[in-house]
N, C-alpha and C positions, 0 to 999 in steps of 0.2 A: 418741494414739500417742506423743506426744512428752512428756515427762517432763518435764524440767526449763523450766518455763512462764515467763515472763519474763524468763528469762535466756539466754545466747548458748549455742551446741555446747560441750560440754565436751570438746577434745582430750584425748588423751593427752598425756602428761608427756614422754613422747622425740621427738613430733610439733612439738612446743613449741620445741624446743632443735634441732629439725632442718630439714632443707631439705621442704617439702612437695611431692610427685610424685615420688618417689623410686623405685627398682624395688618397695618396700614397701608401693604405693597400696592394693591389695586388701584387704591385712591392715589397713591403717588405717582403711579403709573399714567391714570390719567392726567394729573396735573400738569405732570411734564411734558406729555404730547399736546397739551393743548398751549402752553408757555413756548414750547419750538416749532408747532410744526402749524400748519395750515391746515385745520380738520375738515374744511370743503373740498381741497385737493385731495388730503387722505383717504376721504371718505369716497371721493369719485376711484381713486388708486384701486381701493379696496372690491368695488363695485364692478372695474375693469378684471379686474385678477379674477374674483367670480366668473365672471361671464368667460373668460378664457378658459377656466376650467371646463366649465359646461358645454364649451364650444369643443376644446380638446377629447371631451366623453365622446362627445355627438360625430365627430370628424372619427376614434379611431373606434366608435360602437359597431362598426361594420367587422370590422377586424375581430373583435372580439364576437360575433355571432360566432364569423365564420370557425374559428379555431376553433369555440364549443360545441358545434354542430354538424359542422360539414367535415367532408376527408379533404386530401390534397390535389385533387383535383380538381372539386369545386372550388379551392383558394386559389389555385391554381389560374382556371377561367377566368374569375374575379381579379386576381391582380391583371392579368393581360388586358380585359375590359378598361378594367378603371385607369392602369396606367395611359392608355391609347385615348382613355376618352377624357382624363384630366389635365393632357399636351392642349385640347381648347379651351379648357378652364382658365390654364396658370396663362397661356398667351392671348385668347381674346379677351375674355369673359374680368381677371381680376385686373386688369389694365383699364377696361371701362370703367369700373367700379369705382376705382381708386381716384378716379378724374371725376366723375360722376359726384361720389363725395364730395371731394374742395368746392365743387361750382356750387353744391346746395347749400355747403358752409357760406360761401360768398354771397348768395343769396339770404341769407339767413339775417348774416351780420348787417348788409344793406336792409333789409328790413328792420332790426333791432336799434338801428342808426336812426332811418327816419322816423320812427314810435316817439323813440327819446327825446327826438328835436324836434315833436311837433309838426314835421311833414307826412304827408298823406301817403301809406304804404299798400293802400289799395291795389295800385299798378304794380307794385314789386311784388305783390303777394301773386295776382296774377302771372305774372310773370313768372315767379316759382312752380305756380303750380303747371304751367305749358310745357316748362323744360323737364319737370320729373312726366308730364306725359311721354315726350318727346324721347327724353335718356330710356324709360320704360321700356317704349313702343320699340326703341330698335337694337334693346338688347332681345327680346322676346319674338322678334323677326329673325335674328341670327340665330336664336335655339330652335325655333319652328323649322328654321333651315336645313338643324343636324335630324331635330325629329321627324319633318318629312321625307329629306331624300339623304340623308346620311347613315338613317336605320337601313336604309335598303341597298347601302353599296357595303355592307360591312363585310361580305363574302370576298368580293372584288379585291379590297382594301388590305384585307390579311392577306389571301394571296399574295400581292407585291409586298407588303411590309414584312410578312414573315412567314410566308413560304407555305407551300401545298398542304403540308400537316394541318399549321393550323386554317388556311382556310376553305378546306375540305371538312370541320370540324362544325357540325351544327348548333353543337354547343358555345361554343365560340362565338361564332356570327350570332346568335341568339342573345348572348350575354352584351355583347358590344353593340348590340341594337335597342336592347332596355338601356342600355348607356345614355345614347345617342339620343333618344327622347327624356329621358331624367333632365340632360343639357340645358333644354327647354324650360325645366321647372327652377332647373338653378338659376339660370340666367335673371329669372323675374324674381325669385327671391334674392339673388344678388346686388341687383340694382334699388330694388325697395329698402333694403336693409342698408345699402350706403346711405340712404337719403336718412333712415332713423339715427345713423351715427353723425350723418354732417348737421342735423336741425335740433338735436338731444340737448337741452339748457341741462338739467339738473340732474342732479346723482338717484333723484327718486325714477326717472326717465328709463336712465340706465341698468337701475334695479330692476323695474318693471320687463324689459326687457331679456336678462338676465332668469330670471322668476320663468318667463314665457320658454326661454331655451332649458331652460330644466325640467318644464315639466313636458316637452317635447320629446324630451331624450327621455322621458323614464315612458311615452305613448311607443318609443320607437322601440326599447327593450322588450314589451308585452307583443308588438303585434310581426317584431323580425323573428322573431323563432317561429311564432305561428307559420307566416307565410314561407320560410325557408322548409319547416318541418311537413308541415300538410298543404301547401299550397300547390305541390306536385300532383295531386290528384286533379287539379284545375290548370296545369302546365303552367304554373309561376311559380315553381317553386323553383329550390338551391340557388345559386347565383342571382337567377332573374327575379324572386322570391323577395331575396334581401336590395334590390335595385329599386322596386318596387315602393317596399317598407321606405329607405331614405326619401323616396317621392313622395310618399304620403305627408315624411314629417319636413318635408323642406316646401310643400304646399301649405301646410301649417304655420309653418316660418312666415312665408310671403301674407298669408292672410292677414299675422298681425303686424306687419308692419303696414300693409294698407290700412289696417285699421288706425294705428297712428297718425298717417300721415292724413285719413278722414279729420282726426280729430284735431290735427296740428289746423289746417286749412280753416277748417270753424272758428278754430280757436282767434286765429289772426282775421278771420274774415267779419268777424261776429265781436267786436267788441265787447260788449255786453252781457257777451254768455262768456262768467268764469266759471262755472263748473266741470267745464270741457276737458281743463288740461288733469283733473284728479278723474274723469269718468270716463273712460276711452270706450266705454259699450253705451255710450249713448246714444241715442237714435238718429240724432240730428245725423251723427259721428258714421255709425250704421250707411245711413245713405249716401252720404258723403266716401264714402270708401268702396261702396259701391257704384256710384260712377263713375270716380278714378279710374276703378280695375275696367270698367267696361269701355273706358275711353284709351285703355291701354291697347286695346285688343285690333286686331288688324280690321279691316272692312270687312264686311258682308261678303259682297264678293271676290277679297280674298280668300277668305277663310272658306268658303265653297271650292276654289281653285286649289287650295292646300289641300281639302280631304281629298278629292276627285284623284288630285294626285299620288297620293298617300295610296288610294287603294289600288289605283293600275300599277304604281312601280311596284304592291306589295304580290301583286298578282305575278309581276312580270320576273321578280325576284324568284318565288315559287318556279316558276317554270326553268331560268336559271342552275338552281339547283340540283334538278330532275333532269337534266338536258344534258348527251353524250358529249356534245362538242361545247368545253366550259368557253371557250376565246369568242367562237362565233354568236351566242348569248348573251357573253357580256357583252361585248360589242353593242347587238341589239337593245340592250338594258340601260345600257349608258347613253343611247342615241336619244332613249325614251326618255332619261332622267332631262338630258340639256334640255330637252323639248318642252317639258311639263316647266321646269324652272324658267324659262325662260318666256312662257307664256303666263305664270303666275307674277314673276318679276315686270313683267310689261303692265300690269292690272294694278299691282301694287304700286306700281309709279304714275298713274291716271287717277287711281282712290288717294292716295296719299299727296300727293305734289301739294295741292294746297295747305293744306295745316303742317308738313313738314317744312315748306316755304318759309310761311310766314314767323313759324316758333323757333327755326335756325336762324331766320334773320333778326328774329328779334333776340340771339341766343349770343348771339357776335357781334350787335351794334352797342356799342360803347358810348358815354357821353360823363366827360369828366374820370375816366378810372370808374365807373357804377354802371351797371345795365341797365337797361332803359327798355320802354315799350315804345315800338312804332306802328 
């Protein structure tokens, strides 16, 4: 930020010669940030600091529901939940992200390289856009993972991590099964929102972004108390209530960073259209972002063999439950989960193999230090 490195503030020349705090401070003020410092880095500085706050409201807005609203028990539920179900966030999920990022930035700068020299960016754009399919697609395969058969071993799971209390506790299991599919929602808004940070040029970008996580967290303030306070007359309320509430504003999340990267893709793809990078609700933008998301999603018939599954282990779970002998149930429950997984996992590698083939291999072939399409 600061320009002149080893040396002191360079005043102005009539600041020098004058009384300093004068009615003049503001202009002075500016003059000298602008004489030392780099107002495009400032200004980006400034722009980061925003959004960290906004992100810091939105990260501890749960917290604050719960202490306004709930007893200690519900906070209680809720931290055991979130601590158990944030162990996959901080080890799978922000590890992908953070790799996810560098490769869009690298992608990014490869395309900004070839614009400037006059070589065809066509193929690296493409190529961009395969691998944030790609990065997408199998972070949102690992949260489908937690939300179809993770929600359904959360009884099992307490039990061994912490003992018959809590997983004898319907509450519990309940709270750490809205977890378990929120996972899901994060995972996609995780990985989309790396890409807005790794391909973001300008501090207007950034703003805009910033802007979108603020008014998300005041959507999340209005509708968490609702669903925490009355959402129990519909069984979503306390704990699952407020699990719920973060899903709605972390699918919020994810929408508008597809909608960015709609707009990013035109924007590079479409020469000609510059109104793209100031109108992100553009139509072209619109469609574009919508079949992104829709190429993100798993096959057909995967996604048949997920709910199929989803509902026999949610059945099987139910009887679990309800059932005298907890060992000899789970047993059977678990026999049922390897079985569904591993019959949905066999589909997803017959639907998938092609396009995850060819967009890995084109994700790893190197030519000169630059990614290349083969």
């Amino acid at each position: 930020l600061y320009r002149n490195k080893g040396s002191c503030l360079q005043w102005p020349s009539f600041v020098k010669n004058s009384v300093r705090g004068d009615h003049k401070t503001l202009s002075t003020v500016i003059l000298i940030i602008k004489r030392n410092f780099d107002t495009t880095a400032l200004r980006l500085s400034i722009y980061f600091s925003l959004q960290s706050i906004f992100k810091h409201i939105l990260t501890e807005g749960d917290r604050i529901v719960l202490t306004a609203l709930v007893g200690t028990y519900d906070s209680g539920v809720y931290a055991m939940a979130s601590s158990y179900g944030g162990m996959a966030s901080r080890l799978i999920f922000q590890p992908l992200e953070e790799n996810g990022r560098l490769l869009f930035l690298h992608h990014h700068v490869a395309i900004l390289e070839a614009r400037e020299g006059g070589d065809a960016a066509r193929e690296l754009i493409e190529q961009l856009q395969k691998t944030y399919i790609v990065m997408v697609k199998c972070v949102l395969y690992i949260g489908l993972i937690f939300a179809v058969y993770g929600s359904n071993f959360t009884s099992i799971l307490l039990h061994l991590l912490a003992g018959d209390r809590w997983g004898s506790n319907p509450d519990a299991a309940a709270a750490l099964s809205s977890f378990c599919i929120y996972l899901s929602i994060m995972s996609l808004n995780g990985m989309t929102e790396a890409f807005v940070y790794g391909v973001a040029e300008s501090g207007k970008e950034v703003a805009s972004l910033s802007i979108a996580h603020g008014v998300i967290g005041f959507v999340f303030y209005i509708i968490a108390p609702t669903m925490v306070i009355h959402g129990r007359n519909y069984g979503v309320g306390g704990t699952i209530g407020l699990v719920l509430s973060n899903g709605i504003c972390m699918a919020l999340r994810a929408t508008y960073s597809f909608l960015f990267a709609g707009n990013y893709f035109c924007k590079y793809q479409d020469a000609k259209i510059k109104e793209l990078r100031s109108n992100i609700i553009s139509l072209r933008a619109l469609k574009k972002s919508f079949r992104l998301f829709m190429n993100t999603l798993p096959e057909v018939p995967v996604q048949l063999s997920l709910c199929l599954s989803f509902i026999m282990m949610k059945r099987s779970k139910e009887r679990l439950l309800t059932a005298s002998s907890f060992s000899v149930e789970a047993a059977s429950h678990l026999g049922l989960g390897i079985s569904c997984f591993a019959v949905t996992a066999v589909m997803a590698f017959f639907c998938e193999r092609k396009n995850f083939g060819k967009s890995i291999q084109a994700l790893f072939s190197r030519r000169g230090g630059k990614y290349k399409m083969k």
